[in-house]
C-alpha positions in Angstrom: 9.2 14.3 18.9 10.3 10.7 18.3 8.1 9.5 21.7 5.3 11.8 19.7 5.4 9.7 16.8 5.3 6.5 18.6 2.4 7.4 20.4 0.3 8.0 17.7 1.4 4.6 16.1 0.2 3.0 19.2 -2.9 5.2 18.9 -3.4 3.9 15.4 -3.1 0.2 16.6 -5.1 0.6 19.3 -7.9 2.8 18.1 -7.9 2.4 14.5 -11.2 3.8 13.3 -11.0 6.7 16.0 -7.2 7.4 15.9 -5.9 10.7 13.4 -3.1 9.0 12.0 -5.1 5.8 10.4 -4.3 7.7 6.9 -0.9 7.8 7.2 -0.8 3.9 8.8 -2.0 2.5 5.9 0.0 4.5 3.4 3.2 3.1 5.5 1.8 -0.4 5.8 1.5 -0.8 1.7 4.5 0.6 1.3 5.7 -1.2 3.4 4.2 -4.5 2.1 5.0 -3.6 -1.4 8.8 -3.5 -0.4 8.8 -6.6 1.6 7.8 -8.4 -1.6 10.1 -7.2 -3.1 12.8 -9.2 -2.7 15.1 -6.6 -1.8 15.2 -7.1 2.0 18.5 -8.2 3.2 17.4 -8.3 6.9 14.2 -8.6 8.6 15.0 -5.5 10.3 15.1 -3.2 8.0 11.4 -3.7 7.0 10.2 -2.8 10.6 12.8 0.4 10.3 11.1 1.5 6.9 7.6 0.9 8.4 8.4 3.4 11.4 10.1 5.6 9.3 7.6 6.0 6.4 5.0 6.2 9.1 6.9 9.3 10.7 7.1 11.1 7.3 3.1 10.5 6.6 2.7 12.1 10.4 5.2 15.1 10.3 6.0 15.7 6.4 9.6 15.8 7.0 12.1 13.6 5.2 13.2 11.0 8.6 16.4 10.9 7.0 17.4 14.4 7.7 17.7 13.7 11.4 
């Protein structure tokens, strides 16, 4: 499932007007955004894990953290 997942992030990055998951990029991607403005990032790391994560849950409509 994971490899899935990253496919169809590739997909959206490559192919964004054509790709199915451009809906649930760009939910991820302001979420995303609106967290790193935040201020509450503590490591640049954590923003690219949230991305990927938020990403999945748009994709799948599980919770990622319930792996």
């Amino acid at each position: 499932m994971k490899d899935d997942i990253g496919q169809r992030l590739v997909e959206a990055l490559k192919a964004p007007q054509t790709s199915g998951s451009q809906e649930s990029f760009l939910k991820a991607m302001e979420l995303t955004k609106a967290y790193a403005g935040s201020g509450s990032v503590t490591h640049f790391s954590a923003v690219a894990r949230l991305f990927y994560d938020l990403f999945e849950m748009f994709e799948t409509g599980r919770d990622p953290r319930q792996k």
